[in-house]
Structures are given as structure tokens and as C-alpha cells.
C-alpha positions as CSV (number, residue, x, y, z in Angstrom):
1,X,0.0,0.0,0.0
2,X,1.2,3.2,-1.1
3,X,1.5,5.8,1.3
4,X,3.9,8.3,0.1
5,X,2.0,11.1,-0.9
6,X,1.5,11.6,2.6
7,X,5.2,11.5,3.7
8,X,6.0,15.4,4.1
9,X,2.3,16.3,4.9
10,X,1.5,17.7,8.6
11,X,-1.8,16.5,8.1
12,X,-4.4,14.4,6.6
13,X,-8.3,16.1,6.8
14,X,-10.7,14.4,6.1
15,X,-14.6,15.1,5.7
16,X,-18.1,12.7,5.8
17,X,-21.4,14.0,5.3
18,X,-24.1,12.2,7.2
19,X,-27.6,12.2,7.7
20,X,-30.4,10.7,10.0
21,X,-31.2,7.0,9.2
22,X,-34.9,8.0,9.4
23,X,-37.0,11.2,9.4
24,X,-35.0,14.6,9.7
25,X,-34.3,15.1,13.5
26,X,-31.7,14.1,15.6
27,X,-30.2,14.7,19.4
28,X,-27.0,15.6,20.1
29,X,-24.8,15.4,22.6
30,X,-25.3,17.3,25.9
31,X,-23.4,18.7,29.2
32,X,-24.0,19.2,32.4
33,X,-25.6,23.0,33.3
34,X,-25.2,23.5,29.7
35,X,-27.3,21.0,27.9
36,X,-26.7,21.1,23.5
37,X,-24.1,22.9,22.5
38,X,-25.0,25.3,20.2
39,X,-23.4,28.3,18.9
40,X,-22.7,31.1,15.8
41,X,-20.6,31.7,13.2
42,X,-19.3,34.8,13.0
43,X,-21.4,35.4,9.9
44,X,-24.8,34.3,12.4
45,X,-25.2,30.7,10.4
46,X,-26.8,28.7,13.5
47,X,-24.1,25.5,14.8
48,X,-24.2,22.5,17.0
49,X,-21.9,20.0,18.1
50,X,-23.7,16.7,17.8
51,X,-20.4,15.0,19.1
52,X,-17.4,16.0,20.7
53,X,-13.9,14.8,20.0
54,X,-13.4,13.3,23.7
55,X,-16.6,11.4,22.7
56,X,-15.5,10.7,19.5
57,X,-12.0,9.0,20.7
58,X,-14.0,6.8,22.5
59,X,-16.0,5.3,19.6
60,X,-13.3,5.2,17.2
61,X,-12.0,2.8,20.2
62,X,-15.1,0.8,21.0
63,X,-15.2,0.0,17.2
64,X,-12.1,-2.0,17.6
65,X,-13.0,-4.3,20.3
66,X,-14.6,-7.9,19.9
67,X,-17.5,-7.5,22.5
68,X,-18.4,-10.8,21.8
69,X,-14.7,-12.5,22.0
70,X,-13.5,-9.9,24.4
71,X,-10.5,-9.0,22.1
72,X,-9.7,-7.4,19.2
73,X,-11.9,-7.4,15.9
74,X,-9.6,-10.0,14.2
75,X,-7.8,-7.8,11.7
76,X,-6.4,-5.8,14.8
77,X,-5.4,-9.4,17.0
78,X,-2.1,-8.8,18.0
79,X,-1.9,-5.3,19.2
80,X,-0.8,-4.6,22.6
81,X,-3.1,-3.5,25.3
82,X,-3.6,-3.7,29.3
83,X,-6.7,-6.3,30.6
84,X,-7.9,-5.8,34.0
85,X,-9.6,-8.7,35.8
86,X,-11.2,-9.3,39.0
87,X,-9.7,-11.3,41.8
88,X,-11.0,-14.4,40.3
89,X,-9.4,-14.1,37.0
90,X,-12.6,-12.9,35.1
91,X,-12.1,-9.5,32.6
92,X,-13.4,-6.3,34.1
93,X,-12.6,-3.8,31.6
94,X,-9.3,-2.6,29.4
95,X,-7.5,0.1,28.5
96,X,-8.8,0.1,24.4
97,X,-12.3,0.3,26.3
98,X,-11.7,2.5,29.2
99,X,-11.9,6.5,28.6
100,X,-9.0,7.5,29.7
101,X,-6.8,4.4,28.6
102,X,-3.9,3.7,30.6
103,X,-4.7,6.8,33.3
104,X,-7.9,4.4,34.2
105,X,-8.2,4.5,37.7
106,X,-9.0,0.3,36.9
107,X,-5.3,-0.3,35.8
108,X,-3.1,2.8,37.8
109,X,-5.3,2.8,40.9
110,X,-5.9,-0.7,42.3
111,X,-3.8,-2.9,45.2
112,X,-1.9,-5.0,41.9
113,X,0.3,-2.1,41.2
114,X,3.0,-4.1,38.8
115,X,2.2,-2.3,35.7
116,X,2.3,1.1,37.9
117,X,6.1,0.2,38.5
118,X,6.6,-0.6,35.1
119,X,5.3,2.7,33.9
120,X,7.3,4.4,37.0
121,X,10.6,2.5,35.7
122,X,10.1,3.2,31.7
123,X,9.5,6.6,32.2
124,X,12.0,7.9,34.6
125,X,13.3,11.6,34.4
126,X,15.1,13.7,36.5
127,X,13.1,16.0,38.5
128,X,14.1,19.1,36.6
129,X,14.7,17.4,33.5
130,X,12.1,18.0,30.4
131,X,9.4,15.9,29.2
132,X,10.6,13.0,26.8
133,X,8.0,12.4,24.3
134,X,9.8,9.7,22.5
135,X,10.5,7.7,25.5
136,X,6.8,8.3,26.4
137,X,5.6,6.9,22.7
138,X,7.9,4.1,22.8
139,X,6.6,2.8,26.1
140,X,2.6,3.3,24.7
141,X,3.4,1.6,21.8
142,X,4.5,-0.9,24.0
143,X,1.3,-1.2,25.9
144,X,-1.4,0.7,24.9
145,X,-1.3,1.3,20.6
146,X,-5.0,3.6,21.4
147,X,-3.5,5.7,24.4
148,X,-0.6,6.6,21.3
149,X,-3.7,7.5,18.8
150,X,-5.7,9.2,21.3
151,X,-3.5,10.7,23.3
152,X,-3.2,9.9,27.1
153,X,-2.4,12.0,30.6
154,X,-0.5,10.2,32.6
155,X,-1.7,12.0,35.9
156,X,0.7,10.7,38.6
157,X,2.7,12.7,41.2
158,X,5.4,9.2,40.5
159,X,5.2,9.0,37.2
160,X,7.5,11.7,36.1
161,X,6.1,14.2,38.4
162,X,2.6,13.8,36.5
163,X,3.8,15.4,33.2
164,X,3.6,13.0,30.9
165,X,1.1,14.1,28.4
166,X,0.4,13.3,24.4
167,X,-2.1,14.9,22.7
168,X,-4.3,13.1,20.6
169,X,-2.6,11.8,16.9
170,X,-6.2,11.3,15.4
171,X,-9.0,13.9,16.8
172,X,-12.2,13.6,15.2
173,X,-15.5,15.4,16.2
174,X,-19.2,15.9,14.4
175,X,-21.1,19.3,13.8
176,X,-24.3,20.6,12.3
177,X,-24.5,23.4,10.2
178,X,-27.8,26.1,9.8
179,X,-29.3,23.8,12.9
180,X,-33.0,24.8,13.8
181,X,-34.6,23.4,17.1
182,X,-37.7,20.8,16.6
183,X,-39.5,20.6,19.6
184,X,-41.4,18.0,20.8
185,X,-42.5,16.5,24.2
186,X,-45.3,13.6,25.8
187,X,-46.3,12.5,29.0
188,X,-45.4,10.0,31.0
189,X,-49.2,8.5,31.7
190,X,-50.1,6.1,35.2
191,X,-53.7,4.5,34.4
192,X,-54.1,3.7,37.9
193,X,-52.8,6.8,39.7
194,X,-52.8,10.0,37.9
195,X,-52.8,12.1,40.3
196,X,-49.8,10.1,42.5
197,X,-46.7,11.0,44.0
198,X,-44.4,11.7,41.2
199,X,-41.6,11.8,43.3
200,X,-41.4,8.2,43.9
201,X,-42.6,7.6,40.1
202,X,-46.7,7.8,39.7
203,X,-49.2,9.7,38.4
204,X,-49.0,11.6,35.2
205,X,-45.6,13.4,34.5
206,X,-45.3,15.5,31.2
207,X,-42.1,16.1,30.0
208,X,-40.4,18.5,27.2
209,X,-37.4,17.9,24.6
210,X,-35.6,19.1,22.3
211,X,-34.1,17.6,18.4
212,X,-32.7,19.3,16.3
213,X,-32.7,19.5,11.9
214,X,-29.2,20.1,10.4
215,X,-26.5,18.9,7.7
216,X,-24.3,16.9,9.6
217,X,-20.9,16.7,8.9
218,X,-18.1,14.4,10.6
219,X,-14.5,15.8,10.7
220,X,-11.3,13.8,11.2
221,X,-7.6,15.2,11.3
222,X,-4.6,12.8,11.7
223,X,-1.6,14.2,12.7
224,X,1.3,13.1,10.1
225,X,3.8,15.4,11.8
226,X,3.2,14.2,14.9
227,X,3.9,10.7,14.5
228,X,6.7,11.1,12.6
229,X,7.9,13.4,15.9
230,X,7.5,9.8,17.8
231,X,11.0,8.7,16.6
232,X,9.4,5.2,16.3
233,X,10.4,2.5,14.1
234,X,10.0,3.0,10.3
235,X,7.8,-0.4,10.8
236,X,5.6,1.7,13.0
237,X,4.5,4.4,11.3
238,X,2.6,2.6,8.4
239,X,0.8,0.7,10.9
240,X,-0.5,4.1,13.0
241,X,-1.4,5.6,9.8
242,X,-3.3,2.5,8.8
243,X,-5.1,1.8,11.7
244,X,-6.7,5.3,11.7
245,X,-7.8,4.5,8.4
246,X,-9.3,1.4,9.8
247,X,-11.1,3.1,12.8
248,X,-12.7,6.4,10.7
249,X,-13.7,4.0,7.9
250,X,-15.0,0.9,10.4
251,X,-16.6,3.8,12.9
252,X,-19.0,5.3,9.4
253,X,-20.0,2.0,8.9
254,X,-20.9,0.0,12.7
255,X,-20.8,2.9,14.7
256,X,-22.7,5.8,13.7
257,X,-25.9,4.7,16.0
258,X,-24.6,7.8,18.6
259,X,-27.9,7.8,20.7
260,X,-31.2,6.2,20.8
261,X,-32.6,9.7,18.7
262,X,-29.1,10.4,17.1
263,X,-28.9,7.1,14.3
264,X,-27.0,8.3,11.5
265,X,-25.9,7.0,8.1
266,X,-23.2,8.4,5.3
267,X,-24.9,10.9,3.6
268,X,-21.9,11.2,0.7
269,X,-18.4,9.1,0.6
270,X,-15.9,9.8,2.8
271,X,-13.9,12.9,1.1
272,X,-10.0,13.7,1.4
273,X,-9.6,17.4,2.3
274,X,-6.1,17.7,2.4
275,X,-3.5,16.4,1.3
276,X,-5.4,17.2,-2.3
277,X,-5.2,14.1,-4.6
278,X,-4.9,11.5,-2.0
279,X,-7.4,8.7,-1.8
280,X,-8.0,6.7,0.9
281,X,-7.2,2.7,0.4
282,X,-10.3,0.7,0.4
283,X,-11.6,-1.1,4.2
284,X,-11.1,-4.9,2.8
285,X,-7.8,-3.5,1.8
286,X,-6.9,-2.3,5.0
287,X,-8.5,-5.3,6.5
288,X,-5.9,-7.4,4.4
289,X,-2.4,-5.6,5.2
290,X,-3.0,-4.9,8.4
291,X,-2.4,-7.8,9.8
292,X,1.1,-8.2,8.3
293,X,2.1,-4.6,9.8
294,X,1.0,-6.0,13.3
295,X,3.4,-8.8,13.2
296,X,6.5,-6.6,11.4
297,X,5.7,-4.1,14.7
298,X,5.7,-7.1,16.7
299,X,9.1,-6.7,18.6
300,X,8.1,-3.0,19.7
301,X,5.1,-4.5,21.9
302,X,5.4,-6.1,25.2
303,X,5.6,-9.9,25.4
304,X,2.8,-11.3,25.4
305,X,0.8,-8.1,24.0
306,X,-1.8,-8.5,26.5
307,X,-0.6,-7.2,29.9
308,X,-2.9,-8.3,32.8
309,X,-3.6,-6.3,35.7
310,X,-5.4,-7.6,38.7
311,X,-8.3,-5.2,40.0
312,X,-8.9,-4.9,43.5
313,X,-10.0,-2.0,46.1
């Protein structure tokens, strides 16, 4: 697979058009105190963000993971990540699943606190020394391929004084453009008790909401530059740059069900923004080589890939 019209580029944009599976509305995603997040352009066209990029890390995660097998989808087998289990031996969670990564409280946090040295060990600096980002890549290659892509804050008084950062290497994030609000509502209706305490959940309780009509667009930027600032093994770089490709392209297929009221489809292809002329390789293809790159990166990962960490309180 040909990659080198991307080999001096900073970045590689990217752009998807979607639209609701079914009728017009949708729902997107909400904070605390805040709610939807809309906003203006500065020339007053009405925006929202239906997803955020924190959010979006996440899924482009999730899409990787065999639910089912509780591993990788099997074009990914083979890629190094951290398992947690309970004191019996059974999984609890991971760090391709958790939504930190390897700063989950699950792996860092618990009374097994091997893989805590480890870190503590591979990352040593000097107390006034800088930040080594290399060192920091090469040790979450090692572990934790996702915590490399999606960056990771290693938040830990005695793990280099806490300051071991990355930002993320593929961001991606989902807006609306020239939104208006659709609102609906209904009631919550108790046949028996109507007029009953709805405190403790009877009687009738009417309720309001609010969906929204938009074009939907889904943005992704991978940051060329920044893995080639990784100092990693030329073996390594094809497979980063790959397996982003895999996760955008796998996430617009199986993962664009964002909320009970938010199911989306591709509304257009998925469109190269920049560099211009670049196309993206097919998903079979990337489903085939893939699994070649894995096992030529092989000797970067830790042995086995899988490192196990035993949850307790």
C-alpha cells in the first residue's frame, strides 16, 4: 500500500457527510448546566456539536473491540493493550475500552500495582529534566497502541512528576450546520394513579425535549507530523497511519448509532480534504495488510501483548 503522498504532509483532513437513518431530527450530545451545545458563526449561520472529540476518541475505540470474543476485531489481533480482571481471573474492563486508557483508575489505581512500577521504571526523568515524548511513545506503543492515537495524561505525582502528556494523533468530532430546534414532548401517563406521587414515580408526569434539523458533517484530522515526531520504528508508522484509516472508515460503517434519537448514516463518501489528490485505500484493503504490519511491529510490543492487571480495592 502506497502511502507516500502523505510523507512530508502535517496533516491528513478528512470530511463525511451524514444524515439521519430516518426522518429529519436528531439529538445531540449534551453537558451538564449546559445542555446542547450550540453556537454562531461569525457570519450568524446557526451550529451545534452533535459529538465532541473526547466522545468521538472513545467510539473510534469501542469499534475495535470484539465484545463478543472480548479482544480485538480479528484484523487488529495482536496489538498490545492492558486487561484488568477481577480477583478471580474474570475481565473487568481494558485500556482500548476504558476512557482514559492507561490513566484508568481500573489499571493505575488498584492494590496490583506491577504495571504502575513498570510505567514508573520506563519513564524515569530527572526531577528538573524536560518531558521526553519519544521515550513516552515508545513505552505506549508498548502497551497501549490507542493511548498513542488518542493521546493519554499520565496523571501521577510518581510517574515523572505527572507530566507525561500526548495529545491526541487522530481527533475527530461531528457538527451541524444552519441547525433549527424541533420541539417535541409527551407524557409519562399512570392508568391507575394519575394524580400520584411523582416523586417516587406515579401519576402523570409530562415532560419536554428538544431535536434538532441540520446537515451533519463528521470531521477527522490525523496528525502526520506528529507521528513522525514519535521517533518510532519505520515499521511503525505505516501501521499508525493504517489503523486510523481502519477506525474512521469501520466507525462510518458500525458505529454511527450515537444515541437512541441520534442514528445516522453516510450521507456522501468519505472525502480527502487535504493532502489534495490523495485517496484513501479501500476497508477490505486495509483489512488485508493490516495484519502483516501488526506482526512486522511485533518486537516494539510487550511480550505477550496482553498485559494483565489484577483489579482490586
Amino acid at each position: 500500500m502506497n502511502l507516500d503522498a502523505l510523507k512530508n504532509e502535517p496533516r491528513l483532513l478528512l470530511e463525511a457527510k451524514l444524515k439521519p437513518v430516518a426522518g429529519t431530527r436528531f439529538q445531540p450530545t449534551g453537558f451538564p448546566d449546559l445542555g446542547a451545545a450550540q453556537y454562531r458563526l461569525p457570519d450568524g449561520t446557526p451550529m451545534l456539536l452533535v459529538e465532541s472529540a473526547q466522545s468521538m476518541a472513545n467510539r473510534l475505540e469501542a469499534v475495535c473491540w470484539d465484545a463478543a470474543t472480548n479482544d480485538w476485531v480479528p484484523p487488529l489481533r495482536g496489538l498490545p493493550c492492558v486487561v484488568v480482571t477481577d480477583s478471580t481471573g474474570q475481565p473487568l474492563t481494558n485500556s482500548v475500552l476504558e476512557a482514559h486508557r492507561l490513566n484508568s483508575p481500573y489499571i493505575l489505581e488498584g492494590k496490583d500495582k506491577s504495571f504502575l512500577e513498570k510505567l514508573k521504571t520506563e519513564l524515569a526523568i530527572g526531577d528538573l529534566a524536560p518531558v521526553n515524548l519519544k521515550l513516552l511513545a515508545k513505552a505506549l506503543l508498548k502497551y497501549d497502541v490507542n493511548s498513542l492515537m488518542h493521546g493519554v495524561f499520565l496523571a501521577k505525582s510518581d510517574i515523572a512528576g505527572g507530566r507525561m502528556r500526548l495529545p491526541r494523533a487522530l481527533t475527530a468530532f461531528i457538527e451541524a450546520k444552519s441547525v433549527t430546534v424541533a420541539p417535541s414532548g409527551g407524557v409519562k401517563n399512570d392508568a391507575l394513579n394519575p394524580s400520584g406521587d411523582t416523586a417516587k414515580g406515579f401519576g402523570n408526569v409530562p415532560f419536554h425535549r428538544e431535536e434538532f434539523c441540520g446537515d451533519i458533517t463528521a470531521y477527522f484530522t490525523l496528525d502526520l507530523a506528529l507521528i513522525r515526531g514519535f521517533g518510532l520504528d519505520a515499521a511503525v508508522e505505516p501501521l499508525l497511519v493504517l489503523l486510523a484509516f481502519f477506525k474512521i472508515q469501520r466507525f462510518l460503517r458500525l458505529g454511527l448509532r450515537l444515541r437512541t434519537a441520534c442514528d445516522l448514516e453516510l450521507d456522501d463518501g468519505l472525502t480527502v480534504k487535504r493532502p489534495a489528490g490523495f485517496t484513501l485505500p479501500p476497508f477490505e484493503e486495509l483489512e488485508m495488510s493490516l495484519p502483516g504490519l501488526i506482526e512486522k511491529a511485533k518486537p516494539f510490543f510487550a511480550q505477550p501483548p496482553k498485559t494483565t492487571v489484577k483489579f482490586e480495592d
